[in-house]
N, C-alpha and C positions, 0 to 999 in steps of 0.2 A: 074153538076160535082160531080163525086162521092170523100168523104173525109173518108183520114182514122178512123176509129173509135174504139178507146183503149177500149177493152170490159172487162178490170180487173180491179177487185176491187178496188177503188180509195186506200182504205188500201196500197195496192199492189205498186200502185204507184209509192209512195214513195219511199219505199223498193229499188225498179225496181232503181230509180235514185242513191240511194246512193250506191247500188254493182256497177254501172255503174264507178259512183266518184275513189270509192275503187278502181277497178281494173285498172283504169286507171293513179291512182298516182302510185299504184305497179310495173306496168309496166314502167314508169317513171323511177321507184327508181331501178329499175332492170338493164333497161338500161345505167343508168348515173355509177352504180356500174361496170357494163360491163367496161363501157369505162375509169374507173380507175383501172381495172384488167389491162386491154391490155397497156394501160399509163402506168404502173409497168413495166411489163414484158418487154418490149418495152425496156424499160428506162435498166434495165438488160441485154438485149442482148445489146445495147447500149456499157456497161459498162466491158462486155464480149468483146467484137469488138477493145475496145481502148485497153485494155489488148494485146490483139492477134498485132494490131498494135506495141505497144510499145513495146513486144519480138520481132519481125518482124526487129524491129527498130536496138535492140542491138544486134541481131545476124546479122544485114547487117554489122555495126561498128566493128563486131566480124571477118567476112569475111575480112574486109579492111586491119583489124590489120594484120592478117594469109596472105593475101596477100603480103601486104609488108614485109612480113618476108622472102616469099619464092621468093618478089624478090631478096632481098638481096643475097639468096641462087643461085642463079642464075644467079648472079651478079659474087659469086664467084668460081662459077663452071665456066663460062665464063671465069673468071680470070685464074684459073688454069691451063683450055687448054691454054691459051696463055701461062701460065709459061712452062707447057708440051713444047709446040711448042719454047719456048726460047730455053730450055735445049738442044735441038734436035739441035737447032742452035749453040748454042754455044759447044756439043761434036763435032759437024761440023766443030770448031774453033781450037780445040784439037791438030791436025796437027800440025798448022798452027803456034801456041804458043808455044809447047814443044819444034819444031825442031827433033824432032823422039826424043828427052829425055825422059822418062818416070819418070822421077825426078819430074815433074810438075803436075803429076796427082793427088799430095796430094795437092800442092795450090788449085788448079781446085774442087780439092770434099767440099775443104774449104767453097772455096766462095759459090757452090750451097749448104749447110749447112746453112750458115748466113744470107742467103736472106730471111727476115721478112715476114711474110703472107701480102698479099695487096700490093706488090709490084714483079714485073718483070721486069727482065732484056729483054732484045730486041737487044742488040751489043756490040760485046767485041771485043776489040783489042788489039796488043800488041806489042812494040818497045824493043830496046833494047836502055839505058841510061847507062850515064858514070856519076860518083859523087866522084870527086878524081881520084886515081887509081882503082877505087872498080866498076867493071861492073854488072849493075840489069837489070831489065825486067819489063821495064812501063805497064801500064795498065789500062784502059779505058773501063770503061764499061757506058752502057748508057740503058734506060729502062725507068716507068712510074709507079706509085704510083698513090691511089685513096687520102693519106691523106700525106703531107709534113712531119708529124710528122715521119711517115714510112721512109723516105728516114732519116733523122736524125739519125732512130735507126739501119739502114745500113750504116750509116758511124762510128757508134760509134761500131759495130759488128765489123765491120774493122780495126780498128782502136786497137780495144783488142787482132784480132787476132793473135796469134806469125808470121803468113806467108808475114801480109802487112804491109807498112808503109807508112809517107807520104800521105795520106789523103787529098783529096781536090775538093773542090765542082765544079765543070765547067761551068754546068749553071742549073739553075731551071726555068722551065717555067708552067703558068697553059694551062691545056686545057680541052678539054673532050673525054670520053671513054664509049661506049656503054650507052649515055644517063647521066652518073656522071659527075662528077667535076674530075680533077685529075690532075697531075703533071709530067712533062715529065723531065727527066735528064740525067748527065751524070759528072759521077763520075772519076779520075784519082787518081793511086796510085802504088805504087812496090811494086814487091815481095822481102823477105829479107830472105829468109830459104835457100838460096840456092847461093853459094862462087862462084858465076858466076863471071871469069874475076881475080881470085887471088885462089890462093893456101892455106889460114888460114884453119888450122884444129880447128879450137874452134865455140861454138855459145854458145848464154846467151839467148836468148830474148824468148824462149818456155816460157810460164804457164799451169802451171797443176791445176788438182784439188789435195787437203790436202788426203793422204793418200792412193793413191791409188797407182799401179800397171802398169807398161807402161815395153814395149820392145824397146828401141832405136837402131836403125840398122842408118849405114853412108854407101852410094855409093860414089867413085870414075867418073869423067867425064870427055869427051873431046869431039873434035871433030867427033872422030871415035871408042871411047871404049863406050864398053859395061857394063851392070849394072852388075857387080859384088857385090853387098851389103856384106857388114862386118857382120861377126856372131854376132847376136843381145844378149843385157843384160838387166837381169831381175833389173829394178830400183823399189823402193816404196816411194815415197813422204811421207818427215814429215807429220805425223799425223797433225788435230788443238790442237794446246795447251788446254788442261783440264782445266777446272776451278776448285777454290782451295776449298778442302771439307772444312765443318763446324766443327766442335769441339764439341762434344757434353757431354763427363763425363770423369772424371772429371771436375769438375768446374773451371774457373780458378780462382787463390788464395786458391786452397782449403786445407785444415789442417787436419791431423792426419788421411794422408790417408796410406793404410798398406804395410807392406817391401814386400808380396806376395800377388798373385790373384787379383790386384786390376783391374778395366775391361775399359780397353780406348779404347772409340767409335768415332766416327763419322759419317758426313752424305753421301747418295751418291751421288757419282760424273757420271752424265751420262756419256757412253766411255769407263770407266775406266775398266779395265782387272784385275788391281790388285793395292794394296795400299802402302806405308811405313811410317810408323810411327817408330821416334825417339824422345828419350829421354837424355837429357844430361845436367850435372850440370849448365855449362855458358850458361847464355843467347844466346851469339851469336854462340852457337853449335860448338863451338873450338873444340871440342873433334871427330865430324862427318867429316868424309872426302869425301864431296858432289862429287865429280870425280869420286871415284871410288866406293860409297854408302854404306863405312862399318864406323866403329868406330875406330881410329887410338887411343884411349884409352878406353880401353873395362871398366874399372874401374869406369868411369866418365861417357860416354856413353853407353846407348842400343837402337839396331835398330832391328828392324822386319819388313819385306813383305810376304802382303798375295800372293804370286806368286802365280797365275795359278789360281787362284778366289777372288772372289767379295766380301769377308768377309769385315765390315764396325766394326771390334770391336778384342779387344785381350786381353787376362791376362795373359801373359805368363812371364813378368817381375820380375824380384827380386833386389832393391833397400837393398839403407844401410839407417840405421834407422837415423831421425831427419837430414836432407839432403833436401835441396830445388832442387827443378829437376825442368826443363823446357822440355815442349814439343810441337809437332806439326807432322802433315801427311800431307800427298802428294799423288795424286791421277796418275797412271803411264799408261800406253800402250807401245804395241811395239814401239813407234817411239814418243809419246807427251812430251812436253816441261813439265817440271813443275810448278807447281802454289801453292808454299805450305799454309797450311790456317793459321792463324794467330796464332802465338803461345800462349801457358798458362804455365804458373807453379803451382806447388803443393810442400808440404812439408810432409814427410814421419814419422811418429809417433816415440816415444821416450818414453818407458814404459809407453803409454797411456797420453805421454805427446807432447809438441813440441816446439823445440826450435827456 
């Protein structure tokens, strides 16, 4: 049997064993290095992964949120065409309610006016009622809300407005509507704008707003006349009452202030068009004749308005010397109440002295 036979130098040998050793723990230490490279990198994309996950995550919750918003929206564009579809019904009702009057068509724009968002009507109707001698025009309307609250703030719409009166709830029940909750009713109440059944030429129960601009016209009606309307008049609602300016200079109590140029201010009053400030011996302004806004004694009193502008200051006064005066302004508009601001006095100098 032939045996191998190591022909190198026993020297060598050795040698031979130990690069064997060497290379082979190298290779060892290479690989186990390897495999804490890829163990890293691993663990990183890992950590990249959950990352990507968990935006994944918040833009699904992101979707949901958007979602339910645009049912909402959907919800109420659904709703609307119903209301469309109401309105349709109930000008269909127009007829039926006036009696060929066209007196009725300002209740009618009323009520589609006052109807709150999230709620529709669905049926209207209407009687005619006796209360007294005095003949109205019942009315019945009936329809569905997603929130009770909504039907509250249509009878409370009602309730403010000048055409209805009488107010009263008929029945409220819950139910459901395209998948919601909701509330089905039916409201009764009269109309009051309208002398149906008597002859009175007066009414009281209109509200306006403060200040503004309105044309009131009156028609005549019967059986068989026509709308003749009354040449209409230009009305303007009282202003709101002005709140009463500040007082600013003189001081009040102040001394050795001078017979001329002396400059009395005030602050502004939002509104206000124009100002008057008076000056007068007595306290209680005896001498100003608030009616008709002059001084019924020019001796004892002075008044000034800044007509036509916003001036908040004047010195145009000439007082008698060592003389206690009282004063106070008032902020004015074409039509607001007054509110005058607190009054002050001063005492007017006396050869640099005062009495």
């Amino acid at each position: 049997m032939i045996q191998r036979i190591n022909l190198l130098p026993k020297e060598l040998r050795t040698v031979s064993k130990r690069t064997f050793y060497f290379i082979s723990s190298l290779s060892i230490i290479l690989y186990l290095s390897t495999l804490y490279v890829v163990n890293n990198t691993q663990r990183s994309n890992v950590g990249v992964l959950e990352a990507k996950r968990d935006s994944l995550r918040q833009s699904i919750a992101l979707l949901a949120r958007q979602d339910a918003k645009y049912r909402e929206v959907i919800d109420m564009i659904n709703m609307t065409e119903a209301k469309n579809k109401d309105m349709e019904v109930r000008a269909g009702l127009v007829s039926r309610i006036s009696d060929g009057n066209p007196r009725w068509s300002d209740p009618l724009y009323e009520l589609s006016n006052i109807v709150p968002a999230g709620l529709w009507l669905s049926s209207l109707s209407s009687s005619d009622i006796m209360a007294g001698d005095k003949k109205f025009k019942g009315i019945r309307v009936g329809g569905m809300a997603f929130s009770s609250s909504r039907i509250t703030d249509f009878m409370a719409a009602l309730e403010a407005s000048p055409y209805f009166e009488g107010v009263s709830l008929a029945y409220v029940q819950n139910t459901e509507y395209i998948g919601r909750e909701a509330f089905s009713f039916e409201i009764t109440f009269r109309n009051t704008s309208i002398t149906d059944g008597n002859t009175t030429t007066s009414y009281s129960k209109f509200t306006f707003n403060s200040g503004t601009k309105h044309d009131p016209k009156v028609v005549d009606g019967g059986s068989s006349a026509g709308p003749n309307l009354a040449t209409s008049r230009n009305i303007t609602t009282k202003a709101a009452d002005l709140s009463a300016p500040i007082l600013n200079s003189p001081p009040d109590n102040a001394r050795d202030i001078p017979t001329t140029g002396q400059t009395f201010s005030w602050s502004i009053v939002p509104g206000a068009t124009d100002y008057r400030v008076v000056v007068d011996t007595s306290p209680t302004f005896s001498s100003y004749d608030a009616s008709n806004r002059v001084c019924s004694n020019t001796a004892n009193c002075k008044t000034y308005v800044t007509e036509g502008n916003t001036a908040t200051s004047y010195s145009g006064f000439t007082f008698n010397s060592g003389i206690k005066y009282y004063w106070k302004v008032v902020a004015g508009n074409p039509s607001g109440g007054p509110n005058w601001a607190t009054q002050r006095s001063f005492i007017t100098t006396v050869g640099g002295t005062t009495e």
